[in-house]
Residue, then its C-alpha position, 0 to 999 in steps of 0.5 A: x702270361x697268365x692262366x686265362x690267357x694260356x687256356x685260351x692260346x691253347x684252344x684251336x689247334x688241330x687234334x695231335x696225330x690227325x693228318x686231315x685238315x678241313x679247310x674252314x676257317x679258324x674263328x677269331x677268338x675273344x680276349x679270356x676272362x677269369x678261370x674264376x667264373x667258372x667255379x661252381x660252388x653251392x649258394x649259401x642255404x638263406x640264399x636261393x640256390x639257382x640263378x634262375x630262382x634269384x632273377x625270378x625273385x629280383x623281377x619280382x621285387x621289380x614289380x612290385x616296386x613298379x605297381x607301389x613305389x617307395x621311397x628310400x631309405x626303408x625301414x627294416x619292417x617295410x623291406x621284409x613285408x615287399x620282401x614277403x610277397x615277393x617271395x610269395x609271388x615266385x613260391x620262395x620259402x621264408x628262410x631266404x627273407x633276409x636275401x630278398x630283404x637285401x634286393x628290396x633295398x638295392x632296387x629302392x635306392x635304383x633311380x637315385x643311384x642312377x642320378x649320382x655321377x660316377x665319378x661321385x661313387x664308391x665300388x666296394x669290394x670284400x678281398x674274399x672275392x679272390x682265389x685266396x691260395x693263388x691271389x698274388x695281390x698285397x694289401x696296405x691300409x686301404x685293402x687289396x691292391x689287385x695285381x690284375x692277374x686274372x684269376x677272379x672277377x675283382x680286376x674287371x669289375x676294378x678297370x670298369x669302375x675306374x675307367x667310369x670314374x669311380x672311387x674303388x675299395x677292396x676292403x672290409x672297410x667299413x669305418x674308411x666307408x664311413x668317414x669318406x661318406x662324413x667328409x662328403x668325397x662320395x655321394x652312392x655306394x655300390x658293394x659286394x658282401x656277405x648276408x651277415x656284413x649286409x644285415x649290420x651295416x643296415x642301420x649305419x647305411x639308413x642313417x647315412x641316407x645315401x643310395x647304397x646298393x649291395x648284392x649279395x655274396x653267394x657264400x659268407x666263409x670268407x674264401x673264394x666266395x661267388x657272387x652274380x656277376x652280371x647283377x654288379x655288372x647291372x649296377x655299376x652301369x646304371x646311369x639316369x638316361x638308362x631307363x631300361x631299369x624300368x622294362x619288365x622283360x619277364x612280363x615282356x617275354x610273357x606278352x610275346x607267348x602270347x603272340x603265337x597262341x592260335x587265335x593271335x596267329x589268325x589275327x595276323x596271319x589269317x585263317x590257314x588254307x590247305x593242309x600244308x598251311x594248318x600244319x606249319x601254323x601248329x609248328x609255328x604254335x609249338x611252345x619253346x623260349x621264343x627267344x629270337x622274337x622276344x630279341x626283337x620286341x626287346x630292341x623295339x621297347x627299348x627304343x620305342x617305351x610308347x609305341x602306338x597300335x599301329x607300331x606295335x602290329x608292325x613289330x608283331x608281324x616282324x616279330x611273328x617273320x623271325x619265328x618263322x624264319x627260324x622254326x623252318x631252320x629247325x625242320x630242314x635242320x632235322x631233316x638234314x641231320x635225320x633226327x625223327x625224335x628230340x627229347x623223346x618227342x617226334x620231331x615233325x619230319x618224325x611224325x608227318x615224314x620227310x615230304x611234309x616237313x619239307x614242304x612245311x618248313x618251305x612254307x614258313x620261309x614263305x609266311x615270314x617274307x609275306x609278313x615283313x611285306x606286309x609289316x606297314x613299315x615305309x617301302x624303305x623300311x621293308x626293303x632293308x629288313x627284306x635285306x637283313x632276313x635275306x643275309x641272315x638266311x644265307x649265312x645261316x644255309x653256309x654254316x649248315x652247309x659246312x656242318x653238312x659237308x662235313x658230314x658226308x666226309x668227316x674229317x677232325x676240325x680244330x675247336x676254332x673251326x667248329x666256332x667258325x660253323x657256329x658263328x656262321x649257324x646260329x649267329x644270323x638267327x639272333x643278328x635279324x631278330x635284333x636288326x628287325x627290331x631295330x628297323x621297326x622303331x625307325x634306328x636301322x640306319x644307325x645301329x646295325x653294325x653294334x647290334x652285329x658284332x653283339x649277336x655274333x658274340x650270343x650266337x656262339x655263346x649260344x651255341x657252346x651254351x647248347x654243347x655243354x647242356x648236350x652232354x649234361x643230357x647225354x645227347x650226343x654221346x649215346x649210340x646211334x647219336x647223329x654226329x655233328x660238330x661238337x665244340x666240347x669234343x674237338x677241345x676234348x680231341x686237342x687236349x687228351x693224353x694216353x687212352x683217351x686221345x684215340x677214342x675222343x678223336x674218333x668221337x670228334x671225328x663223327x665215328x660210332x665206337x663200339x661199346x662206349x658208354x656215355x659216361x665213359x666218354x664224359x669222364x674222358x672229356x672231364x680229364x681233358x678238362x675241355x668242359x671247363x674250357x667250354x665253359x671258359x669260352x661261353x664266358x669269353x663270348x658272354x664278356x665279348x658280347x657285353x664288349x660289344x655293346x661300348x660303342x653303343x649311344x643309347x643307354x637304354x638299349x644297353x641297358x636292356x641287352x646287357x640284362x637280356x644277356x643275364x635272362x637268356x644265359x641265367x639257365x646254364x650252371x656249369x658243374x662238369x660232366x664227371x659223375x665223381x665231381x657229382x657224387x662228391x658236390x652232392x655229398x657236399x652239399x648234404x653236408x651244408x644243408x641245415x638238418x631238419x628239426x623234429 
């Protein structure tokens, strides 16, 4: 059994030395995924350090490729002037040229790579992608031969590869490259390296003049090195009848913003009428990702490229239903849990009170069915996603209701019990968003049930998403905190030792300690190691909901969700709560920072 599998089989059971049990049931847990993943280590310094730096920077060279295409292969001079502006657009500094250089090339040789069939590419791997001092894998002439062992990310980019139809290397083998190009047994390549490899295989690659994309390692020592998996993943999928490549979605999350502006919610919605009306349209205003109605629009691209006026304003109102439906969650949430402030803001039953608030988030689950009514869509249409948003909110109001009873008489829940309240809670807030889109291009009938299993999968993700960033915060660990169920704590409660299983068990328990700080709370949860179990879950849920997605028909549709996946996740970078690991990243990272010159 390997360590991924041992980490997973480990998680769910009930924390040692509790009597009490409640009776929600264990959620079904996904297959793991590589330890690997969750290894935090600081980018190369020529290489932008966040992911949410890098997609800006890759959306941008999209863009620009869109407004000016170009025509592969490109010389050096042209890549690093689209790369220039590129990192001018999103305000990069000229040390990560080279990098976007890297990205310009890979996204001009998009569509070609597309056209070549699968079973005429090439997926090339550096051997450094391994954990060097576990990797049980031997090597003959022609590089790694993985043991699928578990411990990285090469054995899942490999069976993927394969069962496509591709040629796989794990090498540095650049001649062997060279000569299956000459010899006519490839027609694109797709490959994983370093800046410095990238930057000498350019002009052997130009002159070859076949599609070759590579992205780029995060590091270039040679050991345990990172790269941005969901970007191989992107690519090694591409095929021509995706045409989601082509679907600006920073552009498109932009574009939905401006649909709760006050002027767009007057259009559709029409002037408000009484006090109650003004204050839910200024909730409904308030700024936030909106992904939920982003989801929606998504879908509705993806399958509609073209729509027509008439479509577009029956997606908005759609799209405007299930920002309504979840805004109203989050004021009865509030209410519920008793929460007057978030983020050092008042919530609104913090600012207008319970009565308010109440009233408002009643009057928002009235406006959403209002808009679906009146969406345009055939009666048929109308009834199905009446359907969908009434499931949705049922189950949403059964997984806020275990939440609530436990509450009322906490009782300590296995880490899978508190998966089961987060299926049942978040889950249905992201299933309606892409079901309504879904019924608004007219595909309801067909792809419902994939669309669900997907957002089941993002729900909990999603979810054990917020948890980690909680404690980064130190939300939910100062006094006076409302408790709730925490997957961190009851993963923190199941594997503590010594002092610290009592005091995680009362935190799991939603008891007050007395005189506990938050950080000795966070240090007890990192020698439980249940961050990096946490982490390993959002990334077993993250590969579930890419899993999902196989029995899916539509390439663009796929396309574009497995990159909506990277946008909403990108924000996440897990490195442990423990302050000792902070204090020792950033001595290390000071250490490889280039010094400054006089």
């Amino acid at each position: 059994m390997s360590t991924a599998e041992r980490a997973m089989n480990d998680v769910g059971t009930q924390p040692r030395g509790s009597a009490e049990r409640s009776t929600i049931p264990l959620v079904i847990l996904p297959p793991p995924v590589p330890p690997a993943l969750i290894r935090s280590r600081a980018p190369h310094p020529k290489i932008p350090q966040t992911k949410p730096e890098r997609t800006a920077l890759l959306e941008a060279i999209r863009r620009g490729l869109a407004a000016r295409p170009a025509v592969p292969p490109l010389r050096m001079e042209e890549l690093h002037a689209r790369a220039r502006a590129a990192l001018a657009e999103v305000g990069l500094g000229e040390i990560h040229l080279d990098y976007a250089g890297v990205l310009v090339n890979n996204e001009s040789w998009r569509d070609s790579l597309a056209a070549v069939p699968y079973e005429r590419r090439l997926l090339l791997m550096p051997k450094c992608l391994r954990v060097e001092s576990r990797c049980p894998a031997p090597f003959d002439e022609f590089g790694l031969l993985c043991k699928s062992c578990g411990l990285c990310s090469i054995q899942d980019f490999q069976a993927e590869a394969e069962r496509l139809g591709y040629a796989v290397l794990v090498a540095e083998g650049s001649a062997l490259v060279m000569a299956m190009i000459q010899t006519g047994q490839i027609d694109a390549i797709v490959g994983v390296s370093c800046l410095p490899v990238l930057e000498k295989t350019h002009p052997f690659v130009e002159a070859a003049a076949i599609p070759a994309v590579a992205v780029p390692l995060l590091q270039d020592d040679c050991i345990d090195t990172m790269v941005d998996d969901d970007w191989v993943w992107d690519y090694i999928h591409l095929e021509a009848s995706d045409t989601s490549r082509r679907l600006d979605l920073g552009g498109l999350q932009d574009e939905v913003k401006t649909w709760f502006e006050p002027a767009a919610l007057d259009e559709f919605l029409g002037p408000s009428e009484g006090h109650a009306e003004g204050v839910s349209r200024e909730w409904l205003g308030v700024g936030g990702k909106r992904w939920r109605p982003f989801l929606a629009a998504a879908v509705h691209r993806a399958l509609k490229p073209a729509p027509t006026p008439a479509e577009t304003a029956s997606l908005r109102r759609l799209a405007l239903a299930v920002e309504c439906f979840h805004k109203a969650s989050l004021v009865h949430d509030d209410i519920e849990d008793g929460d007057l402030e978030r983020y050092g803001e008042p919530t609104l039953p913090g600012a207008l009170g319970v009565p308010v608030a109440l009233n408002v988030g009643d009057v928002l689950i009235g406006e959403g069915y209002r808009l679906i009514a009146e969406s345009g869509l055939d009666p048929v249409t109308i009834t199905a996603a009446v359907r969908e948003a009434a499931r949705s909110q049922r189950l949403l109001c059964r997984g806020q209701g275990e939440e609530l009873s436990w509450s009322r008489a906490p009782v300590a829940l296995a880490s899978r019990q508190v998966l089961e309240i987060f299926r049942l809670k978040t889950a249905p807030a992201f299933d309606v968003a892409l079901q309504l889109g879904s019924l608004a291009a007219g595909r309801g009938h067909d792809l419902g049930d994939v669309l669900r299993g997907f957002s089941e999968a993002v729900g909990i993700a999603y979810q054990i998403k917020d948890d980690l960033e909680d404690l980064q915060d130190d939300a939910g660990l100062l006094p006076g905190a409302q408790p709730r169920p925490s997957v961190v704590l009851a993963l923190a409660a199941e594997r503590a030792r010594g002092d610290d299983r009592e005091l995680l068990g009362r935190l799991a328990r939603g008891e007050h300690v007395a005189g506990v700080t938050a950080e000795r709370v966070r240090q007890a949860i990192a020698e439980s190691k249940a961050d990096e179990k946490a982490a390993l879950l959002l990334e077993s849920y993250k590969e579930q909901a890419i899993r999902a997605l196989d029995g899916l028909a539509e390439p663009t549709l796929k396309g574009l969700l497995r990159r909506v996946l990277g946008k909403i996740f990108d924000e996440l970078k897990f490195e442990g709560f423990c302050r000792e690991a902070e204090q020792e990243r950033a001595r290390t990272e000071s250490a490889e920072r280039p010094a400054a010159t006089p």
